[in-house]
N, C-alpha and C positions, 0 to 999 in steps of 0.2 A: 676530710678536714685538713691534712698535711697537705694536701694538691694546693686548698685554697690559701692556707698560711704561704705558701711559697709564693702564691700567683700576687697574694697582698703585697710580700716584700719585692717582689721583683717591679712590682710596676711602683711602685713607691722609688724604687730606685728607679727606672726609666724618668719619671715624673719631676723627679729635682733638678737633675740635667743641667747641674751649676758646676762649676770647680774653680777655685784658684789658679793661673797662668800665669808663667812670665817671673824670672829673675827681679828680686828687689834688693835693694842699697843700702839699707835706712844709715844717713847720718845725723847724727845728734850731733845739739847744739859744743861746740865746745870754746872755749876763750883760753886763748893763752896771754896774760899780760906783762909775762917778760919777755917775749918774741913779739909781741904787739899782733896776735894771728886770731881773726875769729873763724871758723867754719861751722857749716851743718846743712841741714836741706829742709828746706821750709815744709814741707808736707811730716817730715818725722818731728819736727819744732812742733806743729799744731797738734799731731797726734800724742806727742809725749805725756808720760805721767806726769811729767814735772811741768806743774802747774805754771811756771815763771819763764821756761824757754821758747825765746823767740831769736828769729836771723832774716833780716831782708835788708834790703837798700831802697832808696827813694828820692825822685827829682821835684824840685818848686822852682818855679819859674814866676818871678813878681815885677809887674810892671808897677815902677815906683816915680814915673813919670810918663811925658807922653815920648819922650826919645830917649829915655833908660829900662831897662832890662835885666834884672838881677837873675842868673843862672845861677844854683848849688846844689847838692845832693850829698846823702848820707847815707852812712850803711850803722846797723845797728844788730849788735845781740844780747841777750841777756840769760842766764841759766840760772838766778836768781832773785831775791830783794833787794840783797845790801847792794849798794853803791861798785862794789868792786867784783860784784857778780855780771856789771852791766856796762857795756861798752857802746859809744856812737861816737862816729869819726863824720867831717866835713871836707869837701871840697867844691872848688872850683872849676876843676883844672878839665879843659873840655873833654880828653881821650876816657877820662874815671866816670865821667857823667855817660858818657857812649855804652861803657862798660854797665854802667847800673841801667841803662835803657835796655840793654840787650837781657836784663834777666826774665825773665817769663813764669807763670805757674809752676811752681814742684820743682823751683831752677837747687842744683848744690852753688851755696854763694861763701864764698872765699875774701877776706878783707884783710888789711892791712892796715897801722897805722901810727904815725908818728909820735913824740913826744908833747907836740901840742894839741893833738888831737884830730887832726887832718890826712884823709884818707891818704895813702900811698901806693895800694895795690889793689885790684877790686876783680875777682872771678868769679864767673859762673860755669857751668854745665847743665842740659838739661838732655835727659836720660832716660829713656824708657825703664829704668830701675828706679830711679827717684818718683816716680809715679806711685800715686796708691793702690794697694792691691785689689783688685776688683772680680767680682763672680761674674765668670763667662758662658756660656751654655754651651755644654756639649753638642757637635754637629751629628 
């Protein structure tokens, strides 16, 4: 009976053959609005407890004629309801819009922003640590 108890747990364990891998990051959402600085990393934003944390950037492109063209983008965070838990900046300016094309899935996004509300600084990184953590099988 001990032979077989052991034979159960050992192939029980051969048989899961899962583990966690791999360094991760998490940054949470954060706002600073007396440095005008948002950062975090959108996979720990959606994962978060806190129901209200979000961070990404985003382009529109509106054809408001047949030979006009309105480009702008914005980055946004928010770590709660009120009003002053939540920040979104605007630009035009082509190098900021490049910057918000280049962020990707799971990117860490970095913003900056003026007194009228218009972006000024815009980063990303995207990291094999900003990734979610995923069950890999043992070889």
């Amino acid at each position: 009976m001990k032979i077989k108890s052991i034979l159960v747990v050992f192939l029980g364990t051969l048989m899961s053959g899962s583990v966690l891998a791999g360094l991760t990051q998490p940054a949470e959402v954060t706002i600073d609005t007396e440095n005008r600085l948002a950062t975090g990393d959108m996979n720990t934003a959606r994962r978060s407890d806190n129901e209200f944390a979000f961070i990404g950037c985003g382009v529109r492109v509106i054809s408001v004629s047949e030979t006009e063209v309105i480009n702008f983008g914005f980055c946004q965070a928010g770590i709660g309801e009120a009003e002053e838990e939540r920040i979104t900046c605007f630009t035009q300016n082509a190098q900021l819009l490049d910057g918000i094309k280049s962020i990707a899935d799971y990117s860490y996004v970095t913003f900056s922003w003026d007194e009228n509300g218009d972006c000024t600084r815009i980063g990303n990184s995207t990291q094999s640590f900003y990734l979610p953590k995923v069950k890999v099988k043992k070889k």
